[in-house]
Phi, psi and omega in degrees: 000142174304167204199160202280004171303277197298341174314298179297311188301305192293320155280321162316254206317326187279295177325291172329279175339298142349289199292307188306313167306310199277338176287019214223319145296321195291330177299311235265321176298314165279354189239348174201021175058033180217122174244123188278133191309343183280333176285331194248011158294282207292333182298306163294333184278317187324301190319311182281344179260331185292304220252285148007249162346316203257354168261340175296283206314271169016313223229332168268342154295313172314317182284014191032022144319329159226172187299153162304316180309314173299333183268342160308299167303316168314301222281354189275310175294329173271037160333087183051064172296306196305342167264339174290340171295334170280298151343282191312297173332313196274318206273011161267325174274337170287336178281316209279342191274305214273355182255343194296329181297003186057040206249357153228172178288183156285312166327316182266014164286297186292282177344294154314325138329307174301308163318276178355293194286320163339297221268128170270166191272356168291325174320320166285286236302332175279352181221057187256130230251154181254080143218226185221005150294069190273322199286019142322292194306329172315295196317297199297312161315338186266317161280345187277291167320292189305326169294301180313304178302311211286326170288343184293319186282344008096311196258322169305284186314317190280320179283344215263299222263284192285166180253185190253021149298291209315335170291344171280316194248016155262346170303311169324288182298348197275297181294354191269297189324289181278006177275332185290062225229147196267125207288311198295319171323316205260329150329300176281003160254285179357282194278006178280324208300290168322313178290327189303321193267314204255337152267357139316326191261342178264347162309317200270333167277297201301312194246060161288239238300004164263312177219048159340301189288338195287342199261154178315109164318163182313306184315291211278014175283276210316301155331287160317310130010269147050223139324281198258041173314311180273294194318293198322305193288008184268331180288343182256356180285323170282342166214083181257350152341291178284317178305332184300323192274012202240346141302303167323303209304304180320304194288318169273344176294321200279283168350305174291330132349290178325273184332326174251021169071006194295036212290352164267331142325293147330264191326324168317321173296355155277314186295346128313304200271282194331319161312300172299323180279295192326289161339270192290004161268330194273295189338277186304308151004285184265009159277335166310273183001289171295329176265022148285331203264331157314309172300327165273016187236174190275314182272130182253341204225096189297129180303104184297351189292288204309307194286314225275345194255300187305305198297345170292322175286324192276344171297332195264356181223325183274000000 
């Protein structure tokens, strides 16, 4: 756990740096839609020049080669290197998933990235999650607000623009829209959601003590869902063959369950298919939502630099 020491090292040393990236994209990202590779080049090499350094003194403090204190101060930095590295690792393939996907720029990829590595893993120990994805939490500071403000406005706009017949009757047509929806198709995303959430949940039951920490949580399923909503319902609509077999196999996996009294496991499993209708009712509702209020603005497009600096301050100060 962090201590008001390491606490104090991790704003010197880190904090500047931060600070300096991050007004420093958010300016550039917001006056000219661009964050330049050379900001997120210094953002990365610091850490690692840093970690560096700080394994030299460490390892020349053992050998009484420099005083115990310089190597006390290493060890604080290289706090659980070996999971910020893992950490670094996960949150490159997710920045790299969440730009193939079109759902950010590259620029705001590399950024993210770039925080991850900025941010050390003493930062998370207060609300720190058992798995080696900590910049989850990164993720969820970052989007979670930016979702919210895009609906306030969104919603804002709309009371703004229409009187409230014409609000009745674009809600109305809004929901007809998505009620106009071909059942079997909205079946085969339904039960893919399910198999998608309930073998995850059997990963996660069967094998805890082997790789307990590596597999996803209920949180970062549920994100993911999400985020990548449309590639997932286009795979189970193309494949529903396997989802289908791949729902028995679950459904006799659960049999076996029954049988062995295992009934909170059972029951758990509405709180799965709920999830799963939510997903898939909700989402698109307010992916409608927004892109009419896109469509209807002149900036189509938010300096994502900005949520992405906020959500770093808020894991380092909330």
């Amino acid at each position: 756990m962090p201590t008001i020491s390491n606490t104090l090292l991790f704003n010197l040393i880190f904090l500047p740096i931060i600070f300096f990236i991050g007004f420093t994209t958010s300016y550039e990202d917001f006056k000219f839609s661009k964050i330049k590779n050379k900001w997120i080049l210094i953002g990365l090499l610091y850490p690692f020049l840093i970690y560096l350094f700080s394994w030299i003194l460490y390892m020349l403090a053992i050998k009484k080669i420099i005083p115990p204190y310089l190597g006390w101060i290493a060890s604080y930095l290289i706090w659980n290197f070996d999971k910020w590295c893992i950490n670094l690792v996960i949150s490159s393939l997710v920045a790299y998933l969440l730009w193939h996907f079109k759902l950010w720029a590259a620029g705001d990829a590399k950024l993210f990235i770039c925080y991850s590595s900025l941010i050390p893993m003493g930062k998370y120990s207060r609300v720190y999650f058992n798995y080696y994805f900590a910049s989850f939490l990164l993720l969820l500071a970052i989007f979670i607000p930016a979702t919210i403000y895009l609906l306030f406005r969104s919603i804002f706009y709309f009371l703004k623009r229409f009187k409230l017949m014409e609000i009745r009757e674009k809600l109305s047509k809004l929901i007809k829209e998505k009620l106009r929806f071909n059942k079997i198709e909205m079946g085969k995303v339904i039960l893919g959601f399910v198999v998608f959430f309930l073998f995850f949940k059997i990963l996660r039951k069967e094998f805890q003590n082997l790789i307990f920490k590596i597999l996803p949580s209920k949180n970062i399923l549920i994100l993911a869902s999400l985020l990548f909503f449309n590639p997932l319902s286009k795979f189970f609509k193309k494949n529903a063959k396997f989802i289908v077999i791949a729902f028995v196999v679950l459904i006799i996996y659960f049999g076996f369950k029954m049988v062995y009294s295992d009934k909170q496991f059972i029951l758990e499993t509405g709180d799965i298919f709920g999830r799963s209708i939510s997903i898939m009712v909700l989402f698109p509702i307010f992916k409608k939502l927004i892109d009419l209020y896109e469509e209807r603005t002149l900036q189509k497009t938010t300096p994502f630099a900005i949520w992405m600096f906020l959500g770093v301050l808020i894991i380092w100060f909330f």
